[in-house]
C-alpha positions as CSV (number, residue, x, y, z in Angstrom):
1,X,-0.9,-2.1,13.5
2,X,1.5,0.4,11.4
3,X,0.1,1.2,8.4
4,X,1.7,3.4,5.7
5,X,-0.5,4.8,2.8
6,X,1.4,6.3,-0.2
7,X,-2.1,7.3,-2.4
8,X,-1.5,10.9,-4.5
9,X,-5.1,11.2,-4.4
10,X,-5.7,13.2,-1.6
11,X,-9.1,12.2,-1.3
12,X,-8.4,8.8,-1.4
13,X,-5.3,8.9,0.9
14,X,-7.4,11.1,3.6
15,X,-10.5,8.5,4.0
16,X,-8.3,5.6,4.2
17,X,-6.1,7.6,6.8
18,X,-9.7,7.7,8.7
19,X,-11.3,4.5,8.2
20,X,-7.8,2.9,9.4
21,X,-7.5,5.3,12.7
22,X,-11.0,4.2,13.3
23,X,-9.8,0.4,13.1
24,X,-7.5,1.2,15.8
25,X,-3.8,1.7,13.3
26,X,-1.5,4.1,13.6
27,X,-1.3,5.4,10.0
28,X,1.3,7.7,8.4
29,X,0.1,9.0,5.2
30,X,2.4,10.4,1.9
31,X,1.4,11.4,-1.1
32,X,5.3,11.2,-2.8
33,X,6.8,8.1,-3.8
34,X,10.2,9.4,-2.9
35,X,8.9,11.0,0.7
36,X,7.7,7.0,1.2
37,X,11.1,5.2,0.5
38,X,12.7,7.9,3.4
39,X,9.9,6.7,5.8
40,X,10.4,3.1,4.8
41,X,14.2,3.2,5.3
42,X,13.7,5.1,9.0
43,X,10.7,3.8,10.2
44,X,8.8,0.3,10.8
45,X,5.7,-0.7,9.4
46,X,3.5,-3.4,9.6
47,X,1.8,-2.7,6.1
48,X,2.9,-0.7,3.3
49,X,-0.4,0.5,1.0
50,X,1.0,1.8,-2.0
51,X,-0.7,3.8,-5.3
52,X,0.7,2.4,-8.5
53,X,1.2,5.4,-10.2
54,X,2.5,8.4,-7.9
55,X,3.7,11.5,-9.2
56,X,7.4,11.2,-8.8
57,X,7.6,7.4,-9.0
58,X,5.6,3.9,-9.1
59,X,5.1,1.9,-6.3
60,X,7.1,-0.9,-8.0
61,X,10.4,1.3,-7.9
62,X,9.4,2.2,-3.6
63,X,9.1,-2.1,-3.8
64,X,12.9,-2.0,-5.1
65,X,14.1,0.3,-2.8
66,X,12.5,-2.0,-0.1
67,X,14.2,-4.7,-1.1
68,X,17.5,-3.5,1.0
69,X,15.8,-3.7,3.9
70,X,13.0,-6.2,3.6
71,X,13.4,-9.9,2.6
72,X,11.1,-11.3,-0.3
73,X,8.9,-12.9,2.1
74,X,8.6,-9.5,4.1
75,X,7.8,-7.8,1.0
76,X,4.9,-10.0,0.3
77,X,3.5,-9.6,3.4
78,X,3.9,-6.0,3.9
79,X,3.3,-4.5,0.5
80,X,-0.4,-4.2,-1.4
81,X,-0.1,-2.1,-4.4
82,X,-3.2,0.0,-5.1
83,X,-4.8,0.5,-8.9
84,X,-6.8,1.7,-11.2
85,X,-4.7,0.5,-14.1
86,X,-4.8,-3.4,-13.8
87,X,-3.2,-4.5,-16.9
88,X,-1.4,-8.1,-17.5
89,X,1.8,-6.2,-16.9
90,X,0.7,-4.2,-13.8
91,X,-0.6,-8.0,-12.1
92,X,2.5,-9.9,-13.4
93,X,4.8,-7.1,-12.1
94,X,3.0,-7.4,-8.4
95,X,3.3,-11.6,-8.7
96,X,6.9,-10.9,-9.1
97,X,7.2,-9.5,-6.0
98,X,4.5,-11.2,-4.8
99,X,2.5,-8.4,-3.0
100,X,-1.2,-7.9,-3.0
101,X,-3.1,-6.2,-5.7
102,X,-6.7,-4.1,-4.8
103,X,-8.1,-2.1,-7.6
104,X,-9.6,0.8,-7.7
105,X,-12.5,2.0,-7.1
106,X,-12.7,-0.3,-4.5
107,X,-16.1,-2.1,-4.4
108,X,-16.6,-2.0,-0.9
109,X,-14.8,0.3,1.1
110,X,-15.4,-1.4,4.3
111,X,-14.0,-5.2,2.9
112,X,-11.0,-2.7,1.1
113,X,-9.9,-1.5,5.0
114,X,-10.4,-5.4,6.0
115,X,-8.6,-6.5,3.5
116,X,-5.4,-3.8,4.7
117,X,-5.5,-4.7,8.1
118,X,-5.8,-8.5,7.3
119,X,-9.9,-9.5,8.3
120,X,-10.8,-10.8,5.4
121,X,-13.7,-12.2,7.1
122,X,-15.2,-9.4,8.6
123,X,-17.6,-7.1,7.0
């Protein structure tokens, strides 16, 4: 699997990087929103994890720039959005689109990198 993680957080971005590579994905990891939409437009991926609030932009806005290339359906399947900021807004903006939503902290690190890759059974 082709995983691309847009996280600002170093930290953050670095263990998923890891934990995914040690799931068997090939992951390409950003920490700019704008860096993402140029990877997006000139590469393939299977799924898009995406930080909410970047520095340069919000995941929403790489969504809309998506939307050229991807369908709505491929959008939903591709994209979860990242968060620590949850709000009403935040969770009706992502139904919009409807992508994924995973807060953070995550609760479990292990089910998080599951949940990514698409075992949501496995622990």
């Amino acid at each position: 699997m082709k995983i691309l993680v847009i996280e600002d957080e170093i930290l953050i971005q670095k263990s998923l990087q890891k934990l995914l590579e040690l799931k068997g994905c090939s992951v390409t990891a950003t920490s700019m929103g704008r860096e993402a939409i140029q990877l997006i437009q000139n590469n393939s991926y299977d799924r898009i994890i995406c930080d909410l609030m970047l520095q340069d932009i919000t995941g929403f806005d790489i969504i809309e720039e998506s939307k050229s290339l991807y369908s709505s359906h491929e959008i939903a399947e591709k994209f979860i959005i990242i968060t620590a900021y949850s709000s009403p807004q935040v969770i009706e903006n992502a139904q919009k689109y409807s992508c994924k939503i995973l807060n953070k902290p995550f609760e479990d690190i292990h089910s998080a990198i599951n949940f990514f890759i698409g075992n949501k059974d496995e622990k």
